[in-house]
C-alpha positions in Angstrom: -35.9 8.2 -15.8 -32.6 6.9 -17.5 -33.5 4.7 -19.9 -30.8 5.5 -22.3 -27.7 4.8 -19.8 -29.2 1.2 -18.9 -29.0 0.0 -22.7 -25.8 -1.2 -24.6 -23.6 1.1 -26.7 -22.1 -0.1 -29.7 -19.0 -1.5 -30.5 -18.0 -0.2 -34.2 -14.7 -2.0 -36.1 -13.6 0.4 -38.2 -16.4 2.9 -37.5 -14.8 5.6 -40.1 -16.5 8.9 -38.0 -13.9 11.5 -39.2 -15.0 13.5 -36.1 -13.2 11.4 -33.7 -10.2 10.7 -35.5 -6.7 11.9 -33.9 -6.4 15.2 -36.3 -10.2 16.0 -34.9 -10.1 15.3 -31.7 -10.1 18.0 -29.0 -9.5 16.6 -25.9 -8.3 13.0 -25.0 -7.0 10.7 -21.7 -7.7 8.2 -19.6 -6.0 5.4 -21.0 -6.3 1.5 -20.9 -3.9 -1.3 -21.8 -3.6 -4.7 -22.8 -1.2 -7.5 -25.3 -2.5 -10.6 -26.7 -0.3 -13.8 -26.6 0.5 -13.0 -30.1 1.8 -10.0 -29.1 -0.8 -7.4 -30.6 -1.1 -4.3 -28.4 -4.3 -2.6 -27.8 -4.3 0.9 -26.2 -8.0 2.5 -25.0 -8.6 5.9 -24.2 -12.2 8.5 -24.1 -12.4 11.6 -25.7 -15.8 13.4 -27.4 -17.1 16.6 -27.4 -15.1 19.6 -25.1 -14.5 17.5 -22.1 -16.1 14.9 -19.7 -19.5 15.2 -20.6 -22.7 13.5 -22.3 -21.8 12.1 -25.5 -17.7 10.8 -24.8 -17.0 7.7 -26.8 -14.4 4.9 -26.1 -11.3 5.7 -28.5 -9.9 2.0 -29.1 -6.5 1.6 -31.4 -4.2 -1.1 -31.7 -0.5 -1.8 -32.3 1.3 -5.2 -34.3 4.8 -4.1 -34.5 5.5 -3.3 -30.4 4.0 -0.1 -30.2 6.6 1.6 -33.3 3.1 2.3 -35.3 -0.7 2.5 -33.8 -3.8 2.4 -36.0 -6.2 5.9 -36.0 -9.8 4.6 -36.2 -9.7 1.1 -35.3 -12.4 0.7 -32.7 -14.7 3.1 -31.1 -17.1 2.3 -28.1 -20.7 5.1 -28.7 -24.0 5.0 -27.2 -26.7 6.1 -29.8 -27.9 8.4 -27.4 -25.9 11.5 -27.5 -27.1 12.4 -24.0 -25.1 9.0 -22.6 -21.1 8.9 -22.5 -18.9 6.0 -22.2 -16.2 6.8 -19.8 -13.7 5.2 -17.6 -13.1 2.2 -19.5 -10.3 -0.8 -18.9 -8.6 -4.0 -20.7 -8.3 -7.5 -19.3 -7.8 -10.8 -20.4 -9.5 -13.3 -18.8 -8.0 -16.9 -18.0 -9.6 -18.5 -20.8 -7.5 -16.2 -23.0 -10.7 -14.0 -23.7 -9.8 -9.9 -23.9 -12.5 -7.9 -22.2 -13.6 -4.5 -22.3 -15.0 -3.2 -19.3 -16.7 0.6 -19.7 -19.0 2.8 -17.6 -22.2 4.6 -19.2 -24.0 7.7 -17.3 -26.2 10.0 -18.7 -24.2 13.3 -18.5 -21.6 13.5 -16.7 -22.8 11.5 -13.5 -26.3 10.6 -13.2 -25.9 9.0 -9.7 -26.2 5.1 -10.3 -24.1 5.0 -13.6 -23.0 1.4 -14.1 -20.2 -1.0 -15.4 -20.9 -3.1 -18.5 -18.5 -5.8 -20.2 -17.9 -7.5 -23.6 -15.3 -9.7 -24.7 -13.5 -11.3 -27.5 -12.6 -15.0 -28.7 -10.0 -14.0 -31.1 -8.2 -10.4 -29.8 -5.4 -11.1 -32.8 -8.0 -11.5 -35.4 -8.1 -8.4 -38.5 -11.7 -7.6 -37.2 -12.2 -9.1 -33.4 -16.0 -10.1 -32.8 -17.0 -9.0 -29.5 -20.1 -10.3 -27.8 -23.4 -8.0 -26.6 -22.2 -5.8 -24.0 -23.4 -6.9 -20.7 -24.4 -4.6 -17.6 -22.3 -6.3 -14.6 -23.5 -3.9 -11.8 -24.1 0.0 -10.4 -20.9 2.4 -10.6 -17.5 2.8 -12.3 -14.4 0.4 -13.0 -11.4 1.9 -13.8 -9.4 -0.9 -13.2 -8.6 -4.5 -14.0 -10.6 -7.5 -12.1 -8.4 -10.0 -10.2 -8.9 -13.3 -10.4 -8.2 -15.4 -6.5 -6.1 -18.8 -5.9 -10.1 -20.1 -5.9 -11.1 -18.9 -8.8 -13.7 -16.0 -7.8 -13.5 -13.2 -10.2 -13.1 -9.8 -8.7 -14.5 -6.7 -9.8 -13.5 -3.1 -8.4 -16.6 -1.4 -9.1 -17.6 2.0 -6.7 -20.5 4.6 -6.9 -19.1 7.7 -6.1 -20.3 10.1 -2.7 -22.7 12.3 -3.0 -20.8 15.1 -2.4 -18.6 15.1 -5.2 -21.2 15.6 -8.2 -24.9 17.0 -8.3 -26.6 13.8 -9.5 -29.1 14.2 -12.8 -31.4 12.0 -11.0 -31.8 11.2 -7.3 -31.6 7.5 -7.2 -31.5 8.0 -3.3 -32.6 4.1 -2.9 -28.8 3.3 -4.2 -27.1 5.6 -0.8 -26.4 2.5 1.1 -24.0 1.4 -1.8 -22.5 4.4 -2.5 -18.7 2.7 -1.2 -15.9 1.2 -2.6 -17.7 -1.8 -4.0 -16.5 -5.3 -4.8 -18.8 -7.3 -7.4 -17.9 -10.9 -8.1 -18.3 -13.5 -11.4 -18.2 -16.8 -9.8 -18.7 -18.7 -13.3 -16.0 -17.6 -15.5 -18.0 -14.1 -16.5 -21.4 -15.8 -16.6 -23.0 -14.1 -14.0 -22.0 -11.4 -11.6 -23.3 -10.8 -8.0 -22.8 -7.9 -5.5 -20.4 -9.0 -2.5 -19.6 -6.3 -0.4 -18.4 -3.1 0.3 -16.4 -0.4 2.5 -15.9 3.7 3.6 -13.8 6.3 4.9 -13.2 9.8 5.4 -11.2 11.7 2.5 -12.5 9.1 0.3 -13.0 10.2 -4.0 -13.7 8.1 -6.9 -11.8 5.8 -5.4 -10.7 3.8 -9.0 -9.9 0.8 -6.4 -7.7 -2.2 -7.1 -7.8 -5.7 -5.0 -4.8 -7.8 -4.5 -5.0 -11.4 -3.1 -2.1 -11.2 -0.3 -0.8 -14.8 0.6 -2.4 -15.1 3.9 -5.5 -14.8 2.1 -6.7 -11.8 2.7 -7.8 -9.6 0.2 -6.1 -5.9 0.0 -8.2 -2.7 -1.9 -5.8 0.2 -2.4 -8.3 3.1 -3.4 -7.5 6.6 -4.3 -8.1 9.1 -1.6 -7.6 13.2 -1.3 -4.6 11.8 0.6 -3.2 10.0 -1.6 -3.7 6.4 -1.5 -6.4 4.3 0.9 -6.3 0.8 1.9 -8.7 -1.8 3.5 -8.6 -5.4 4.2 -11.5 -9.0 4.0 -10.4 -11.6 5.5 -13.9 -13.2 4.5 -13.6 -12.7 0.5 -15.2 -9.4 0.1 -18.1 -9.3 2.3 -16.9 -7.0 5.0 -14.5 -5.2 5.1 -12.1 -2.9 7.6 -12.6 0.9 6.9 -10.7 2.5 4.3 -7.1 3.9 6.2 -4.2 5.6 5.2 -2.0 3.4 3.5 1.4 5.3 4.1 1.8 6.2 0.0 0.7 10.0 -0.5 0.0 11.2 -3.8 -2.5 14.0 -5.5 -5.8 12.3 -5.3 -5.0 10.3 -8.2 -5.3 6.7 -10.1 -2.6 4.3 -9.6 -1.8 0.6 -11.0 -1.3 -2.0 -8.8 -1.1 -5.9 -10.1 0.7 -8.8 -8.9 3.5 -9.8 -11.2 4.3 -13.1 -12.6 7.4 -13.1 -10.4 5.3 -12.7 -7.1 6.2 -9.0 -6.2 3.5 -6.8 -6.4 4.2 -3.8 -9.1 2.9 0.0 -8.0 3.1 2.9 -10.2 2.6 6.3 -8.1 3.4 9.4 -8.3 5.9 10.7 -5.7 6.5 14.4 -4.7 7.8 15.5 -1.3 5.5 18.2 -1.2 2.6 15.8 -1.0 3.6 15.6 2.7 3.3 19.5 3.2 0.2 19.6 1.3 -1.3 16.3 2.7 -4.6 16.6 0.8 -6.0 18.1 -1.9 -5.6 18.2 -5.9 -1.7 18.3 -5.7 0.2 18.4 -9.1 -0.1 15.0 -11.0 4.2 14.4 -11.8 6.9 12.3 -11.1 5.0 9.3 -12.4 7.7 5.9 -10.7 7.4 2.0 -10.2 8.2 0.3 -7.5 8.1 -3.5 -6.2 7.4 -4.9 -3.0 8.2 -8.5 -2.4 6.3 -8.8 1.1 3.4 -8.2 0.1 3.0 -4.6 0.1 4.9 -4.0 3.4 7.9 -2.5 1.8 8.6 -1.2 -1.5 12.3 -1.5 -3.5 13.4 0.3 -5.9 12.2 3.2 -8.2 12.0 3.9 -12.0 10.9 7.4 -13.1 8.4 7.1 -15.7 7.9 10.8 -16.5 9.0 13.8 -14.5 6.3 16.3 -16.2 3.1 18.1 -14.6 0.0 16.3 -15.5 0.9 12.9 -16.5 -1.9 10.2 -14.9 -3.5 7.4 -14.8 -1.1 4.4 -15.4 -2.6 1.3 -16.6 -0.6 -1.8 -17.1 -0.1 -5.0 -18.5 2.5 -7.9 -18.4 4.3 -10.4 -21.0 5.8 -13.7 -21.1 9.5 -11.7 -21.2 8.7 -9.9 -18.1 8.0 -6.7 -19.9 5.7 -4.6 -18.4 4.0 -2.4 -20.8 2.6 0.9 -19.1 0.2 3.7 -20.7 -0.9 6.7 -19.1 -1.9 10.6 -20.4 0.0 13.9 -20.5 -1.3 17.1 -20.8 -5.2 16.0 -21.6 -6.6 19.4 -23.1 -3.1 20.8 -24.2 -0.5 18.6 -25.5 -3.2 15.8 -25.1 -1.0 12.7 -25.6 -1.4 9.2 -24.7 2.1 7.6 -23.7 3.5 4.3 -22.8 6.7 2.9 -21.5 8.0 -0.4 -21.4 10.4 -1.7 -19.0 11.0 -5.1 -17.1 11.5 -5.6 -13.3 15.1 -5.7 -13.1 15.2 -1.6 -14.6 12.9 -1.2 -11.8 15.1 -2.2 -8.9 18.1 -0.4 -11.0 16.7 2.4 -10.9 17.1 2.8 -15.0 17.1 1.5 -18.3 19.0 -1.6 -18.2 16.9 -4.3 -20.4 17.1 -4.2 -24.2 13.6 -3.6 -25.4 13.1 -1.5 -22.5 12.0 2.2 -23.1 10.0 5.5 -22.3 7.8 8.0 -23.2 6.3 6.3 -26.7 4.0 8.3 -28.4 0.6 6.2 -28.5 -1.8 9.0 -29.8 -1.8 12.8 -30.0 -4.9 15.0 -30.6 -4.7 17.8 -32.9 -8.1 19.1 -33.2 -9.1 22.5 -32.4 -7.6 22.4 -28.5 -11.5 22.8 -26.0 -12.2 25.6 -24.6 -13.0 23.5 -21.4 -10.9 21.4 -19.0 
């Protein structure tokens, strides 16, 4: 039975474990992102050991000066036992100003029930941030950032992945009925959280869902698919929902970001390559990394900023400012070049098409590993 997997890890400040420094580390992606009020920038990623495996800790570093420098040892998320990995982890801050981390924790690589835990932060600016106990919200994997409705109902995106895609290290066949694309709620400000509801479909993955509030109401999951990108709809706040359909965005089985902007429009970063329509499914190359806005909710889409061009950049994450800025991180080249990169850009370069807004700008260098490069990938 795992016990291990169903107990905190450990949040270290300035944890000083040489091993998983940037001039150790072997392997490295999956990034997360998120920037105070004060403007401090923190930037989350996984790496340990060869690959995705037993033993991966949270890699957590942090930027003052507008992502020009980046710490290298900051933070780092670890279970104590080595046979459990923290993986898929995400940024958010919360209404009340709290910042949040939100990780998963399996034994090995996927022990079939995995599950989502959460700790926060009063004070994200402070020189050593307290965080509180890590707190296990629910069964599965997050990868992205909970949404808050006009009513105040937290969110969360959580899903436990088909059976066909992994063999399971335990069975845990009493969880196959919510083995979807699973919404869990907090309807006290984080307090508590509840299972609401969940949904299906063919071609579906590991889904790495997002929900949007549309403004009839409704809520909107856009969920990764072999086809690119999935879509279902509530109308009754999560508890049912329609099957999971294409949405009409191909892609190569692959994490988006989707979040409602400041403005109203809705922001999506894809990636977008004609020959996803000649090879509709599948593990197509991840390139051609673009935002886009809609400002109908989701019905059309305007614009189109390039964000990187190169094979095997994924996984955007994002966050917004005060400016408008939109700050987005993402990986390149995890077990070669194995950088974490970020660009930063506004709305109004998005509907250009390019550059246009001064402190706009792409490709910055977050992190690069330059350990011994894994034999594994």
């Amino acid at each position: 039975m795992n016990i291990g997997a169903m107990t905190p890890a450990t949040i270290y400040i300035h944890p000083g474990k040489e091993e998983y420094l940037s001039k150790n580390r072997r392997w490295q992606g999956i990034p997360g992102i998120e920037r105070t009020k004060e403007g401090r920038i923190y930037a989350a990623w996984y790496s340990g050991g060869e690959t995705e495996e037993a033993g991966n800790v949270l890699i957590i570093e942090k930027s003052d000066d507008d992502g020009k420098s980046w710490t290298d040892g900051f933070m780092l998320v670890q279970h104590d036992d080595p046979e459990v990995r923290c993986y898929d982890e995400t940024f958010w801050i919360d209404p009340r100003g709290r910042m949040w981390i939100f990780w998963a924790q399996s034994r090995g690589k996927y022990d079939g029930r995995a599950g989502v835990w959460g700790a926060y932060t009063e004070d994200a600016d402070a020189d050593e941030p307290v965080f509180t106990e890590p707190v296990r919200i629910g069964n599965g994997v997050m990868m992205n950032k909970p949404t808050v409705a006009r009513d105040g109902t937290w969110y969360f995106p959580m899903n436990l992945w088909p059976r066909y895609l992994h063999e399971y290290s335990e069975d845990h066949a009493d969880l196959d009925g919510e083995r979807l694309a699973n919404v869990y709620v907090s309807l006290d400000e984080g307090k508590t959280f509840e299972y609401r509801g969940g949904t299906d479909g063919a071609d579906r993955g590991f889904d790495e869902h997002t929900i949007i509030e549309l403004e009839d109401g409704r809520l909107w999951m856009l969920t990764r698919t072999s086809y690119g990108v999935g879509q279902a709809f509530s109308e009754d706040q999560g508890r049912t929902w329609t099957p999971i359909m294409p949405s009409g965005h191909t892609g190569p089985n692959s994490r988006i970001h989707i979040r409602r902007l400041k403005s109203g429009r809705i922001l999506l970063i894809n990636h977008v390559n004609p020959t996803y329509q000649t090879n509709p499914k599948g593990w197509n190359t991840r390139n051609n990394l673009i935002a886009m806005l809609s400002e109908d909710d989701g019905k059309t889409w305007r614009g189109g900023l390039m964000l990187d061009t190169r094979d095997r950049v994924s996984y955007p994450d994002g966050t917004e400012d005060d400016e408008g800025y939109i700050r987005i991180i993402y990986d390149w080249e995890r077990f070669a070049d194995r950088e974490i990169l970020m660009a930063v850009f506004t709305e109004e370069d998005i509907l250009e098409g390019r550059l246009v807004s001064e402190k706009s700008r792409l490709k910055v260098l977050v992190s690069k590993a330059s350990g011994p490069k894994s034999t594994k990938s």
